[in-house]
C-alpha positions as a printed Julia matrix, in Angstrom:
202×3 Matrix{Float64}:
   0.0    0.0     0.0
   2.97   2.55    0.59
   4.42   1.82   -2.16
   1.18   2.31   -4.42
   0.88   5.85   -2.52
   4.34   6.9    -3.03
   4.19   5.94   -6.89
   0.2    7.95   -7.18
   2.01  10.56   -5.67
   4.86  11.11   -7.5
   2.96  10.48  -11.05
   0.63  12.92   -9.92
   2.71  15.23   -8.74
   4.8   15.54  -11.66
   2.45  15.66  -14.06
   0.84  18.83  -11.65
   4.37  20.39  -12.52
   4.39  20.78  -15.93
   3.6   24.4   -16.44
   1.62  24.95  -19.06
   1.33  28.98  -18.34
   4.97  28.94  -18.48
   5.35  26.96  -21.78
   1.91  29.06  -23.79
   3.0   32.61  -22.41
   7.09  31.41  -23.33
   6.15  30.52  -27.11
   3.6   32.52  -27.73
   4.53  35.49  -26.38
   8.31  35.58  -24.88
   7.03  36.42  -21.37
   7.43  34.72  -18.68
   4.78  34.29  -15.86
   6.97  33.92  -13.03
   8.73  37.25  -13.78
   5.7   39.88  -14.68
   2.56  40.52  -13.28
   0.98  39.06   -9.88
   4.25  36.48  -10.44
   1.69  33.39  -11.0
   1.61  30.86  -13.1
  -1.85  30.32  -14.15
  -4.37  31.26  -16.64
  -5.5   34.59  -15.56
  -1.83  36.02  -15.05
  -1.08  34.77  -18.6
  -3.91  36.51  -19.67
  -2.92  39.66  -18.21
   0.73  40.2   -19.16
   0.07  39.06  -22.68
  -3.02  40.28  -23.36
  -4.32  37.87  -25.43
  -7.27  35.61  -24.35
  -6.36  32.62  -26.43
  -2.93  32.2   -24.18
  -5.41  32.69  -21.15
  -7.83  30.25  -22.44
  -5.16  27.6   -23.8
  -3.25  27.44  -20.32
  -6.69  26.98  -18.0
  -7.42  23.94  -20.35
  -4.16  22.6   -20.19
  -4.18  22.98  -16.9
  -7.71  21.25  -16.57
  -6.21  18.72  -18.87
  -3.75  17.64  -16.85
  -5.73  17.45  -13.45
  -8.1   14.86  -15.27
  -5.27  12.95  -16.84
  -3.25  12.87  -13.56
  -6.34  11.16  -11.54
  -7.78   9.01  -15.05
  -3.54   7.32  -15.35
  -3.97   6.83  -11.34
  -7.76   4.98  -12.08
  -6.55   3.1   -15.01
  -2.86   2.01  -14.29
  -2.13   1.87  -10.67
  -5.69   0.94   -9.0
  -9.36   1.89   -9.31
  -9.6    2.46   -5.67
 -11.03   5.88   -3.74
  -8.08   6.33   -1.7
  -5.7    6.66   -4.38
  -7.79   8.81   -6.48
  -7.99  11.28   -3.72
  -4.71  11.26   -3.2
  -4.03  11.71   -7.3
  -6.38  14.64   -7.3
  -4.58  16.44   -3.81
  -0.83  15.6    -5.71
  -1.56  17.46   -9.16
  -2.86  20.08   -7.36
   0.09  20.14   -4.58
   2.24  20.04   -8.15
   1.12  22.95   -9.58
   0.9   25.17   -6.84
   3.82  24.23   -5.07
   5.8   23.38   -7.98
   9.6   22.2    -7.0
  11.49  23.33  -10.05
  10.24  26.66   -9.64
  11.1   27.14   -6.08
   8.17  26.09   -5.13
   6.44  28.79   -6.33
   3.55  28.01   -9.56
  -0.19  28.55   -9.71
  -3.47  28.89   -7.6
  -4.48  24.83   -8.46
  -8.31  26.0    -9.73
  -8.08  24.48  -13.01
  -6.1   21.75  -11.85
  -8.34  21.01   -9.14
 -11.37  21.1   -11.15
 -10.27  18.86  -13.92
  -9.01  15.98  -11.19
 -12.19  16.48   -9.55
 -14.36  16.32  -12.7
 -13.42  12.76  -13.31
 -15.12  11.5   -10.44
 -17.55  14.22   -8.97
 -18.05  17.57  -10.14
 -20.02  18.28   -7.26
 -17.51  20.66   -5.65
 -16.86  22.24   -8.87
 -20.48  22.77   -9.38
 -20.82  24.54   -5.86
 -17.61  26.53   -5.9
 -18.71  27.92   -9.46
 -22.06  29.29   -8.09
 -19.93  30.6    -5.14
 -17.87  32.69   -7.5
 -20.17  33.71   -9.36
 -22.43  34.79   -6.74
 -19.99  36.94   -4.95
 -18.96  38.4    -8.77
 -21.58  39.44   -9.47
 -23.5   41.08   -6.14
 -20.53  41.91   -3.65
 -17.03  42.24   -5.45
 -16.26  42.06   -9.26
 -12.51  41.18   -7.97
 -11.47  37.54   -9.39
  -9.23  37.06   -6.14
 -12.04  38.49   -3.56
 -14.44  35.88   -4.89
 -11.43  33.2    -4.91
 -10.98  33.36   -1.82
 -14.26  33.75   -0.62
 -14.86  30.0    -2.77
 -12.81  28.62   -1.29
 -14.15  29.03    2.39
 -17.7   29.15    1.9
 -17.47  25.68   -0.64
 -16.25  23.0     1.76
 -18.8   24.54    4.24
 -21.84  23.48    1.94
 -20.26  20.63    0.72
 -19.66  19.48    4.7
 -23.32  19.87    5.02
 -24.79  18.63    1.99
 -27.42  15.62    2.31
 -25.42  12.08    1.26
 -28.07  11.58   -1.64
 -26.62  14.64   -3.34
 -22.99  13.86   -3.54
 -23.71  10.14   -4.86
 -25.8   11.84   -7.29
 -23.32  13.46   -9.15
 -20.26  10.23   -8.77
 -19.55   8.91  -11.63
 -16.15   6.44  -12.65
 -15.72   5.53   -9.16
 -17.62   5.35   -5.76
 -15.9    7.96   -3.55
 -17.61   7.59   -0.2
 -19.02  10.43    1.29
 -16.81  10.88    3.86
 -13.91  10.87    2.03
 -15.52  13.37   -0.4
 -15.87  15.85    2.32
 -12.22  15.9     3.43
 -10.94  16.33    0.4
 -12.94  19.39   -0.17
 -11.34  20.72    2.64
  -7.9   19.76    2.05
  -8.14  20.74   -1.75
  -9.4   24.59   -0.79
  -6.62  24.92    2.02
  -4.26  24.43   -0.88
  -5.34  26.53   -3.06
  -6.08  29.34   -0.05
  -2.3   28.73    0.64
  -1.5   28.66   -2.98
  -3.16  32.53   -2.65
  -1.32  33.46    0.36
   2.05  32.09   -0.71
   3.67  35.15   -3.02
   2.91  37.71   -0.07
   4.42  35.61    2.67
   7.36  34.96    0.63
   8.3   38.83    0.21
């Protein structure tokens, strides 16, 4: 069993680290993510110091890409099994965001979280969407502000939701409720870190 954790991890991880904001905005453009703007590597700072929505949109699907691929090799190759998919999901995430060859440094995890979690439930995806869009639209038309704000108030519902609802929208594999519910909450402290990270480094 450690063994089949370690190698999850590491497959997941490293496929998490491959930067796709780094690689669209580099031949695309000649910028680099890591050096201009907010510093991150993700799809909205690739937007922003290029300019150009199709770099924007090409590095969020990438980046959604490679969340679902991460947890779908994990479900095909290693073993179909809730435990390790959870862990596949938390590992691309935890290799984006906290990406070794850059220092540790790399995105917020939102697309990369969303496509590991659409392969098996797009519950929290569902939930964290309305979120955003929620506090977009009426309180704050900030991106970050309604981030964060996601990110807190998500788990909650999630947490509280009735059983039925959660094994409505499984699919691919039976994650138990339980489990379900802690990784919502260990996927959104990541990415809240992931927010937090730049300012605590300076």
């Amino acid at each position: 069993m450690i063994q089949n954790v370690l190698l999850v991890f590491l497959i997941s991880y490293f496929i998490g680290a491959i930067q796709f904001a780094f690689i669209f905005t580099k031949l695309l453009a000649k910028k680099n993510p890591g050096k201009e703007g907010s510093g991150n590597y993700g799809a909205l700072n690739s937007y922003e110091i290029t300019g150009k929505k199709t770099i924007g949109l090409l590095v969020f699907i990438f980046d959604c890409l490679k969340g679902f691929l991460a947890v779908y090799l994990v479900y095909k190759f290693v073993y179909p099994r809730s435990l390790y998919i959870i862990i596949s999901a938390i590992s691309v995430v935890l290799g984006h965001s906290f990406n070794i060859f850059l220092k540790f440094r790399g995105g917020r995890g939102l697309a990369a979280s969303l496509g590991a979690v659409l392969f098996f439930n797009p519950f929290l995806a569902l939930i964290w969407c309305i979120v955003w869009f929620l506090f977009y639209q009426i309180v704050k038309k900030d991106v970050i502000f309604s981030n964060m704000w996601s990110l807190l108030i998500t788990p909650t519902i999630v947490i509280f939701a009735p059983a039925y609802i959660i094994y409505l929208f499984n699919y691919n594999i039976n994650v138990s409720v339980t489990d379900y519910k802690i990784f919502s909450i260990i996927i959104c402290v990541i990415i809240l870190a992931s927010h937090f990270k730049k300012s605590i480094s300076q």
